[in-house]
N, C-alpha and C positions, 0 to 999 in steps of 0.2 A: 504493500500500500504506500510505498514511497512516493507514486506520483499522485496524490490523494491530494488536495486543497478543498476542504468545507469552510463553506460559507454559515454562517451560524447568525441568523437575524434575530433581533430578540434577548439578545444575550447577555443583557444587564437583568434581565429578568432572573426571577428563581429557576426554572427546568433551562434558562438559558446560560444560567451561569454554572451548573452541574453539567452541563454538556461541553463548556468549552471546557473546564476542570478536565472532564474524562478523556475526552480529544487529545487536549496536552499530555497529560503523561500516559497516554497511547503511542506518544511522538506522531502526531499526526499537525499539518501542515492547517493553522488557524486564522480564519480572519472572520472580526466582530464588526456587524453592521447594525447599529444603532444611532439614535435621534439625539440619546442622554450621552453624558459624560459621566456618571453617575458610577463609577466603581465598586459600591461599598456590600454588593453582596457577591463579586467576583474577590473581593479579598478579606470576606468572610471565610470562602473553604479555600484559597490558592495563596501559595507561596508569590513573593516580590519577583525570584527567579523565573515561578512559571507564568508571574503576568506578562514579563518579560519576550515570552517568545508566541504570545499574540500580538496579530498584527489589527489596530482598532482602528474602525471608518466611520467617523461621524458622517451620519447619512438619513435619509427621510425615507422607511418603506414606501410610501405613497408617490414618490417621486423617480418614475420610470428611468428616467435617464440616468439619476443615480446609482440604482439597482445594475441596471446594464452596466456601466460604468466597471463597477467592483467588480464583478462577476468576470467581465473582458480582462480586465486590470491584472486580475489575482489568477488568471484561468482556474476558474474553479471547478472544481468535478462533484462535490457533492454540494448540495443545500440540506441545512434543517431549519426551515423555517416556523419560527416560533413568536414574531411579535404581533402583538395584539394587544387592543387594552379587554380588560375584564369585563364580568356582567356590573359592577358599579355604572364606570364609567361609561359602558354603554348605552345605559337606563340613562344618564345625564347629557351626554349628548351623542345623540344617534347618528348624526351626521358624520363627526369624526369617528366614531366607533366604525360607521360601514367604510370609510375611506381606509384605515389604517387595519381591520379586519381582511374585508371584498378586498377592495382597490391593492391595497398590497400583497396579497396573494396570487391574485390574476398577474402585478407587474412581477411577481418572482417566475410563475410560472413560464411568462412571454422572455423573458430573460434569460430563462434555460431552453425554449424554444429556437430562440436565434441564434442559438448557439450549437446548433444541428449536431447535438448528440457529443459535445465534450464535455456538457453539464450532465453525469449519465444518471444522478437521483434527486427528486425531492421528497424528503421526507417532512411532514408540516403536522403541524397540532391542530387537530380539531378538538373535542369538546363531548364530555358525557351530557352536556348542554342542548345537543340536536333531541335526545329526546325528553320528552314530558313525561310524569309520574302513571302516568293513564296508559303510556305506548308498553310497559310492561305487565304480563299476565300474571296476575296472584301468585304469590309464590313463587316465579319465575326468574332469572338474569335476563335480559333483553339482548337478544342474538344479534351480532354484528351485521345483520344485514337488514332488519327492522326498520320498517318506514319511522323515520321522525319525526313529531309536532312539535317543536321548540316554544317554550314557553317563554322563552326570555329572547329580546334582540341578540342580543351574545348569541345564542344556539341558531338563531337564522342566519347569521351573519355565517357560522360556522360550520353550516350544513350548506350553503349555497357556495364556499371553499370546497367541500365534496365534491360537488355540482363541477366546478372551474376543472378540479383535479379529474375529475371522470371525462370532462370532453378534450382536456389536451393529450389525454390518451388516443382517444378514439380518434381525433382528429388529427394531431401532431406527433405522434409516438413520444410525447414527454412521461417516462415511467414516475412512479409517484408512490409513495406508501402515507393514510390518514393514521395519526395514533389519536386515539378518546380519552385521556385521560380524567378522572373524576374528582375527589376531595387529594390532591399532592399536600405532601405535610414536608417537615425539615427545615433547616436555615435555610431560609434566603427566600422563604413563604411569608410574606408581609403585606400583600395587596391581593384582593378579591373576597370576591365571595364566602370559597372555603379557605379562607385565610385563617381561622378564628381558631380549629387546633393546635396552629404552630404557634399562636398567637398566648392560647393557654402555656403551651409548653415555654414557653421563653416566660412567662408570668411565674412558674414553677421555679424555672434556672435562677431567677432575682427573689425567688422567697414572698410571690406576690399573689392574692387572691385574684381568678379572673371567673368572668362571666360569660360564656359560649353562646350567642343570639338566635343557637336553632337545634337540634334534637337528631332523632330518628335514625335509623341506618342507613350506610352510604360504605361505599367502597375506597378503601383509603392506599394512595400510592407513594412511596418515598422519593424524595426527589430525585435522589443518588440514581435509584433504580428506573425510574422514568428517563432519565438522560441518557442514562447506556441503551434502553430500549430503543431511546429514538439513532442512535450512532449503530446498534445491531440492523435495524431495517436501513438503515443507508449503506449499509458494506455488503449485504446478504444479495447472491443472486437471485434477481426478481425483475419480471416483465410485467407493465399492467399499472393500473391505478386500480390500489385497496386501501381500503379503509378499515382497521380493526380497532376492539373495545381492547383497552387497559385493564389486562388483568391485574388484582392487586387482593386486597384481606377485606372482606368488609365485615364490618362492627357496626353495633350499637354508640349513642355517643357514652354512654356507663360505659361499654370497656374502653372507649379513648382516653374518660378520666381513670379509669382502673388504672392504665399502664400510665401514664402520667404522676397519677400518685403512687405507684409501686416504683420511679424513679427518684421521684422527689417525696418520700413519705411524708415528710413535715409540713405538707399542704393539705394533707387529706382534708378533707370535706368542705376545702377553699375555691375549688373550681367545680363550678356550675354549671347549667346548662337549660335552655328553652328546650321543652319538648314537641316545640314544630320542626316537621323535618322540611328538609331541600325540595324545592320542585323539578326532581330528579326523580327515576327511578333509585329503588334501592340497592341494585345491583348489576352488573355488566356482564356480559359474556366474552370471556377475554380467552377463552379455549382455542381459536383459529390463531390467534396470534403466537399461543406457545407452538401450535405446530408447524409453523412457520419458523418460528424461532430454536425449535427441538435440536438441527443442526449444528447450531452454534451456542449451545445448552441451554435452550428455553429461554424465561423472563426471568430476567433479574428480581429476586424478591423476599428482599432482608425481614427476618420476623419483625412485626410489628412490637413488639414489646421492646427489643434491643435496637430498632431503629430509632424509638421514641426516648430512650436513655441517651443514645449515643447523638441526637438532637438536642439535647436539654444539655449535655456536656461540652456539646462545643457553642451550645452560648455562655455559658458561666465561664469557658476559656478563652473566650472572644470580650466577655465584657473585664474578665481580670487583664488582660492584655493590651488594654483600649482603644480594640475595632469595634465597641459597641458598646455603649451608656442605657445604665439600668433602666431608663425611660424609653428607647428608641422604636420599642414595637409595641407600649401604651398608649401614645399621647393618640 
């Protein structure tokens, strides 16, 4: 994989800053295309050395000719395309949300398009968000190939990326892999929706009572583990645009605080929780994707109990160290 160059949009995000982390001491060939300057949760889990040997492109997804640009620039061979803003801010303003959602997806994909096949993957996030609580049968995980009704602009925005990725196949032979992933927990989880577990957990690491704003079972993924998922479907040989569910653990929110407080015992009965759940299903069907991934050993997927200690440890070593102030994922 020496002549390998990914592209990694997105990448001051949380799954975006796990992904350039794993890339780099993969020794894989890195360049970060982002809008922010915003380092602070790429040197939450990365050494000074290994921020070192990314190469960073202040750049606008929404902005075609910059996307091209990088892409020509860097010759790049893979993309993981990962920025987007959240279901907050997409509720707040829909407009930027569909430009920097749509419009940046479509300019990544035409990007790799004109580049007749020396871009040979993109691999992009979509969203357990495409479907509604209703699209799953009693009992059931929701099969990756399950009609969606999205309830939230987030999840339209994110199913119509499916859409984009399914005709530059049929149309352009642009190969493609969609991951879904659902509730991602870990450092460097500080914005959205299901932000609110990592949010507890760093409330624990400072010795601080928190309150969870919603309930119910939901399928929970690590970040660590999400990131290598998405850098396995970009290196694996594969023709086609698919879309698979994020396998991951799903819990109740009681065992999120169980394992929370079985790392931080001295908080017991200090983190809380609303018992409304997500307008999500409660589970995913993530079974196509490990057999896809079986070759190259399946999905990545550190027990939950020890992912959640070893989360809560490297905030309390991040805030002793002072890459993070006991206030920084309260305010």
């Amino acid at each position: 994989m020496t002549d390998h160059a990914f592209l990694v949009t997105g990448a001051l995000g949380c799954i975006g800053a796990w992904t350039v982390r794993n890339l780099v001491r993969t020794g894989l060939r890195t360049v970060v295309l982002d809008r922010s300057a915003d380092l602070r949760r790429l040197k939450l889990i990365m050494t000074d050395d290994e921020l070192s040997r990314v190469v960073f492109v202040r750049g606008d997804i929404t902005d075609f000719s910059q996307v091209e640009r990088v892409m020509n620039e860097y010759d790049i061979t893979h993309v993981i395309h990962l920025a987007g803003l959240q279901v907050p801010f997409c509720r707040a303003n829909p407009v930027l949300g569909a430009q920097v959602n749509v419009v940046g997806t479509v300019n990544v994909f035409e990007a790799a398009r004109r580049r007749e096949g020396r871009t040979r993957r993109v691999v992009y996030a979509s969203s357990a968000a495409v479907y509604d609580v209703d699209d799953a049968q009693p009992g059931e995980p929701v099969p990756h190939d399950a009609t969606g009704h999205p309830a939230t602009l987030y999840g339209v925005y994110k199913l119509a990326n499916e859409g984009t990725a399914r005709v530059y196949w049929k149309e352009n032979r642009v190969p493609s892999i969609g991951l879904r992933p659902y509730v991602v927990f870990g450092p460097g989880r500080d914005q959205g929706l299901t932000s609110a577990p990592t949010k507890a957990m760093f409330a624990a690491a400072v010795g601080r009572p928190y309150h969870i704003p919603y309930g119910g079972r939901a399928d929970y993924e690590y970040a660590d583990d999400v990131a290598q998922t998405f850098i396995a479907c970009a290196t694996i040989p594969f023709e086609g645009a698919a879309v698979y569910n994020m396998p991951g653990t799903v819990l109740s929110m009681r065992d999120v605080v169980s394992a929370i407080e079985h790392a931080a015992p001295e908080l017991r009965g200090r983190i809380t929780f609303d018992d409304k759940p997500l307008p999500f299903p409660e589970a995913m069907d993530g079974s196509p994707l490990e057999q896809v991934l079986a070759p190259v050993g399946g999905v990545p997927r550190k027990p939950f109990a020890e992912a959640v200690a070893e989360t809560i440890a490297l905030f309390r070593q991040a805030i002793a160290d002072g890459r993070m102030t006991q206030d920084e994922m309260l305010t």
